[in-house]
Structure formats: C-alpha cells, structure tokens
C-alpha positions in Angstrom: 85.3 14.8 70.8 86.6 13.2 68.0 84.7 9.9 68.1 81.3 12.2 68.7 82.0 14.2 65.4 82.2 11.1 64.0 79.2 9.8 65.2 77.5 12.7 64.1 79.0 12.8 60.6 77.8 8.8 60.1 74.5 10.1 61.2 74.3 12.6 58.8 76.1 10.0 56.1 73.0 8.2 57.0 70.3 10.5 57.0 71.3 12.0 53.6 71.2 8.6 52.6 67.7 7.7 53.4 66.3 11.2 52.4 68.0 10.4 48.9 66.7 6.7 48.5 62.8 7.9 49.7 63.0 10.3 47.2 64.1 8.3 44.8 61.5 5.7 45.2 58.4 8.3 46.3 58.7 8.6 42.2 59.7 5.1 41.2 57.5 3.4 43.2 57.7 0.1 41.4 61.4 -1.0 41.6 59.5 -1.6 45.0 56.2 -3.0 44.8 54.3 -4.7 42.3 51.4 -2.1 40.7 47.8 -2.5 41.5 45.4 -3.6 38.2 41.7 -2.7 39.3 39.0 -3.5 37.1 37.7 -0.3 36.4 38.7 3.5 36.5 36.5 6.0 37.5 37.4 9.6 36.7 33.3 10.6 37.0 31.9 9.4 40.3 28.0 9.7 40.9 27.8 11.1 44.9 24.4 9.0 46.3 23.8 8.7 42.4 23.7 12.5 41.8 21.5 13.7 44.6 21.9 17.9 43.2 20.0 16.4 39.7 17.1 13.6 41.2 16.3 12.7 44.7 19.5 10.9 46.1 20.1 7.0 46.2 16.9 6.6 44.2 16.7 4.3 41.1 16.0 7.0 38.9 19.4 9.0 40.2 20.8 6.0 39.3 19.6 5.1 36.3 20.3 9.3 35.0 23.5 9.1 36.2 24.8 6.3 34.5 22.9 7.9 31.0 24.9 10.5 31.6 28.1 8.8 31.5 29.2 8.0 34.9 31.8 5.7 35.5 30.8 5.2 38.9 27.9 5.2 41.6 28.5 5.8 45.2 25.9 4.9 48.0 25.4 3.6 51.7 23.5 0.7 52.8 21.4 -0.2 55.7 19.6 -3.1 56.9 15.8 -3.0 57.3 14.2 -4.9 60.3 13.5 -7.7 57.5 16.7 -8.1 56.4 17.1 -6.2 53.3 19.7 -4.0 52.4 17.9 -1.1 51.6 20.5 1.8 49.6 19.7 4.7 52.2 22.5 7.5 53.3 21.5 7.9 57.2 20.6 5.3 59.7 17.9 7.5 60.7 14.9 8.3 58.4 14.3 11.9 59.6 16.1 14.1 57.3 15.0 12.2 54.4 11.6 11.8 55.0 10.4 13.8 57.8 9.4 10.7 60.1 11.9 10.1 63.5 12.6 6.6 62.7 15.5 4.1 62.0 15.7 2.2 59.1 16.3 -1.0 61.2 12.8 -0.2 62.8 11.1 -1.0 59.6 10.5 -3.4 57.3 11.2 -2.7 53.6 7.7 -2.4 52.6 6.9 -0.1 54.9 9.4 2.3 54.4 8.1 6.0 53.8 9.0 7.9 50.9 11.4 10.7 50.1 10.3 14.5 50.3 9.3 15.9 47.3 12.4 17.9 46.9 15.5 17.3 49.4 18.6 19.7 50.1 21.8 18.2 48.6 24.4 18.2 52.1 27.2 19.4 49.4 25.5 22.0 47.9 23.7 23.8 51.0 20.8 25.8 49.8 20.3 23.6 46.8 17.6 20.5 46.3 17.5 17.7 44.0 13.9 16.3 43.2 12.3 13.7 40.8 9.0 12.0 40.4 10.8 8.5 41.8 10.7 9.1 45.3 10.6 5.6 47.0 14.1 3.5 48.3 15.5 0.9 46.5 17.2 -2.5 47.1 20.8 -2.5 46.6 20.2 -6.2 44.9 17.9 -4.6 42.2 21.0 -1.7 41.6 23.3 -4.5 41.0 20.6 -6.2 38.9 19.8 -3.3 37.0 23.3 -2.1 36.2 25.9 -5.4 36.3 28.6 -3.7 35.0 28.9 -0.2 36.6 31.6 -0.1 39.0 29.8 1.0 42.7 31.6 2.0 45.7 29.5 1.4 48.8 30.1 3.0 52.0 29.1 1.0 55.1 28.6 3.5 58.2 27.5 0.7 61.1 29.0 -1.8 62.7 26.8 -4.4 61.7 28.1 -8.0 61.3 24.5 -9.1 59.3 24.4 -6.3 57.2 28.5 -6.6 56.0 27.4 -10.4 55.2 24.7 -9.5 53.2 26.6 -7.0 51.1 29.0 -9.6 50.6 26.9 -12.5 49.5 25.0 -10.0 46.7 28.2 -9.0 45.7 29.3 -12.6 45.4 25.8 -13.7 43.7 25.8 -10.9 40.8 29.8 -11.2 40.1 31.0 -8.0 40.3 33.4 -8.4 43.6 35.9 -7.1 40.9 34.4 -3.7 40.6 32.6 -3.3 44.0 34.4 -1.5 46.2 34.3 -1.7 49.9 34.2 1.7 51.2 34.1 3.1 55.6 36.0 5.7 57.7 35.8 3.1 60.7 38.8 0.8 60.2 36.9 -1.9 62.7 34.3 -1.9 60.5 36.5 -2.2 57.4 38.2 -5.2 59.1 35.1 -6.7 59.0 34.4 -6.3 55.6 37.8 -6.9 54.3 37.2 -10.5 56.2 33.8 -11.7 54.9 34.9 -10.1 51.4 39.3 -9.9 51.0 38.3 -9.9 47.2 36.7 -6.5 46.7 38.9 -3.6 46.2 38.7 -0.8 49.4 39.5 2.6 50.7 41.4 4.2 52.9 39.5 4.5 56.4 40.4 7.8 58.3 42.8 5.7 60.4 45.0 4.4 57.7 44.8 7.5 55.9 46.6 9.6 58.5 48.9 6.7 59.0 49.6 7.7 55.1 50.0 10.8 55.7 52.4 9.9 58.7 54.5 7.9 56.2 54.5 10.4 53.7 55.9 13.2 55.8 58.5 11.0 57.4 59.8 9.5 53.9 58.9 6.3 54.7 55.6 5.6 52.7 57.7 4.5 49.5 59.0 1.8 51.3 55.8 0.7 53.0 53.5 -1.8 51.2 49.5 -0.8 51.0 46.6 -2.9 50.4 44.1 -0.3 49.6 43.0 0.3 45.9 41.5 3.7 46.4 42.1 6.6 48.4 38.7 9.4 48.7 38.8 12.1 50.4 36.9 15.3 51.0 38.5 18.6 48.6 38.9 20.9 51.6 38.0 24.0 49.6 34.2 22.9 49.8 34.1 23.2 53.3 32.0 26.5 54.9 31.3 26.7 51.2 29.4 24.6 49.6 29.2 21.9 52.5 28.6 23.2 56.3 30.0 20.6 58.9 28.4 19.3 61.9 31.8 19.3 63.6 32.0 22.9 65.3 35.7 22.6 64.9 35.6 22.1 61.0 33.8 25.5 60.6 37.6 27.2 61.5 39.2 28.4 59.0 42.0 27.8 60.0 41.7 24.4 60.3 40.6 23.7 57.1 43.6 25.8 55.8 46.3 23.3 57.6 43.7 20.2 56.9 44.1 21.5 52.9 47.9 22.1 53.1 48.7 18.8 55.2 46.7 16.6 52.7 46.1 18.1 49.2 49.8 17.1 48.1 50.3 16.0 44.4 53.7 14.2 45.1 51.6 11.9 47.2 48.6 11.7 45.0 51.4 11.1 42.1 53.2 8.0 44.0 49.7 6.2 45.0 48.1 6.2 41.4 51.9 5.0 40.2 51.1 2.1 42.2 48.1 1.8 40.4 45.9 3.4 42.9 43.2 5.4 42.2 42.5 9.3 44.1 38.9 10.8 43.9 37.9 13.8 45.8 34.5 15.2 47.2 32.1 16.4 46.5 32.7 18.9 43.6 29.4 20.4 42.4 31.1 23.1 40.7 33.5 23.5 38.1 35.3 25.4 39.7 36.4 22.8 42.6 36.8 20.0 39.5 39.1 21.7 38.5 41.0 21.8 41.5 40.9 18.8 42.5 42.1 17.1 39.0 44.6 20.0 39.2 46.2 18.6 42.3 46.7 15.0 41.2 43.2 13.3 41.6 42.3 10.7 39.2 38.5 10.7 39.9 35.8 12.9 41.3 32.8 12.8 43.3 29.7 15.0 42.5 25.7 15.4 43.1 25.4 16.8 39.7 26.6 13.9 37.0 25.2 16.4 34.2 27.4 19.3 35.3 30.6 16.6 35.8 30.4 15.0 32.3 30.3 18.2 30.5 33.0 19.2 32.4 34.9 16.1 31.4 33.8 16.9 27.7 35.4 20.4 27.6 38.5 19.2 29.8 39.4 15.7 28.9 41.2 13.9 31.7 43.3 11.4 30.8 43.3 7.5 32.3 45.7 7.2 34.6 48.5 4.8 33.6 
C-alpha cells in the first residue's frame, strides 16, 4: 500500500510538473524554438481576389483588390489540356460557366467565359459581376503584380501541375511570398518537395494533429514547419456559406467544431512563433470582427472594399 501511494504521489509530482512547464512555454514559446520571419503579413486577404465585388479569379478582381489595399490574393490553379496553369476555383467548368466540362479537357484558348453575374459560395444569395469575364494565367498574375504576397491553393493531385506552379514561382522570384496552400497533406508533400522554399499551411491533417497537441499540452514542446494556419470562422456556416457536407448543416456540430478550434491561447502561441492566423471567409463586419476578436492576425473576404474600410475604422495591429 505504501509503495502504491507512493507511486501515485510521483505520478501526480509528475503530472503537475508537466501541466506547469506546458503552460509555461504555451506563452513563452521561444525559450523553445527559434521564431518564424515571413516576408510579408497579411491582415487583408482577397478570397479568389474578391469574388462578392468583380467576377472571382478574374484579372480585374485582382487588379480592384489590390487598389483597394489588399495585402494578399488568394486563388486555385488548374492545368489546362495545353499545359497552362490557368487561375480557376473548380476542376469542373459548370458552375462557373454553365458548360459540363473539365478544365483539363480544354485548351487555354478555348476556355469559355464567366457568367455575367456569379453567386459568391460565402455569401449565398449574393453575386459578384464585372465586364472582365474571361480566366487568366496565373504567370500573367505574377507578372502583373510581383510583389503582392498570393497564397495559392492546389486542390488535385497532380504531379505536372505542382511543377509548373513551382517553376513560375521560381522564374518571377517571389517563392518568399508565395505561399503553398491544400487541405490534402499528400498533395502538400508534394509541393513542399518540388518547392521546400515557399512558406505553407496547415492541411486538415496536420491541423487536427495541432489541435491534438494543443489539448494534450504538448504543442509547446513540438516543433512546426508551417508558416500559416487558415481556417474556416465557424460562425459563417448555415449563414452566410451552406455546405455540401450534410453533416456540417448541424448545429450542433458547428457549435463543438467552433468551441474545439476557435481558441485564442492557441491562436496567441502560433503567431508568437511568428506564425500567421487568417480566418474565412468574412463578408461582413460583423464576423471581422470576430474573428480578429479571437486572436487572428489576417482575414479572408469576397468583398476587399468592405474589408479595408473595416480595417480603416478598426486598425489592427502587425503582429509582432
């Protein structure tokens, strides 16, 4: 009995220990590990280049965006059956234009154009339009704008088009503010590997691994390699954005997936590291001020306009 209370006591010694030491270091990070120094920091992300204010991915949402004072662009590429990497949300052309057809079916020239007006998928209800319908080349975005940060999401598995991305980033200089950006962590393997230069996200894997290490104490004594962490602001969900996923329309769901993840000490410790945190998609005040009220450093919206006056009336502060 007595060498099993004693056991126990050590245990507890030990346990009251560690809980004291994670603690400790969840909010002095850097006795620990060395911080992060990206090039850039973006508090006013453009979402597909402000699709609620001109036709998404477009040059001209681009080009309006960044007048407005974005600090960053986000888009998806894809590869068309010529080898271009055309800037294009979906795989398949359908929703966009109205014709049943893959990207990778086509060749750039042929491509259709946009519909005249085009519901923005974080705002339901709502369209963006413009005059500047057609795609564009994600070689003339980095030609056109050579030092605006961009993070680019890559949604397939495909080993060409990762290459391709790579070598423009390479060939226009900017792999210090180009970030690699994919919920699939095969597919970030990938990219990590033709590119380990460019800064990247969190997939959905390693981000409930953070979580994991987060909730078990151990995250401040675990090294990451990732620059940026993005993630949805669960308070748009069944409200400005409907899911696909049947299960996501719960509310209840989305009230543990909000409690479980929307944690400032977390948010606190990774931009300490010199990390950066940037939530989507907020196309109304409302939710920016939510989500910079929880600890992120940078957010995502359709509407850059409605975003920099935002930042106007409520300066945010550079993280430091």
């Amino acid at each position: 009995m007595a060498e099993a209370a004693l056991w126990l006591l050590l245990c507890a010694l030990a346990l009251g220990v560690y809980m004291i030491c994670s603690w400790y270091f969840l909010r002095n990070p850097l006795l620990l590990h060395k911080k992060k120094c990206l090039a850039f920091h973006s508090r006013h992300v453009s979402h597909r280049g402000g699709a609620g204010e001109r036709i998404e991915n477009t040059m001209a949402a681009f080009t309006h965006a960044v007048k407005e004072g974005t600090e960053m662009l986000e888009l998806d590429c894809h590869l068309t059956q010529d080898g271009y990497v055309v800037v294009s949300h979906d795989k398949n052309l359908e929703r966009q234009t109205g014709y049943n057809i893959d990207i990778s079916s086509l060749k750039f020239q042929d491509l259709p154009s946009y519909k005249e007006k085009l519901e923005v998928t974080f705002n339901s209800g709502h369209y963006g339009t413009g005059q500047d319908r057609r795609f564009t080349l994600l070689e003339d975005v980095f030609k056109k704008f050579p030092k605006i940060p961009i993070n680019i999401e890559v949604k397939e598995n495909n080993d060409l088009l990762i290459e391709k991305v790579s070598s423009l980033v390479k060939q226009y200089k900017r792999e210090g503010i180009t970030v690699w950006a994919t919920e699939v962590s095969d597919i970030m393997a990938k990219c990590r590997k033709q590119n380990p230069f460019m800064p990247y996200s969190f997939t959905l894997r390693r981000g409930s691994l953070l979580l994991v290490l987060y909730y078990t104490g151990l995250l401040p004594f675990v090294p990451l390699g990732e620059g940026l962490l993005q993630f949805y602001l669960p308070r748009v969900i069944n409200r400005t954005y409907i899911p696909e996923e049947t299960f996501l329309r719960k509310k209840f769901v989305i009230s543990v997936i909000e409690k479980l993840t929307m944690r400032k000490a977390l948010f606190e410790h990774l931009v300490k590291r010199g990390m950066q945190v940037q939530l989507f998609v907020c196309n109304q005040e409302s939710d920016m001020d939510a989500a910079f009220a929880v600890g992120a450093t940078g957010v995502m919206s359709d509407y850059p306009t409605l975003l920099s006056d935002y930042i106007h009336k409520n300066p945010i502060p550079l993280a430091m």
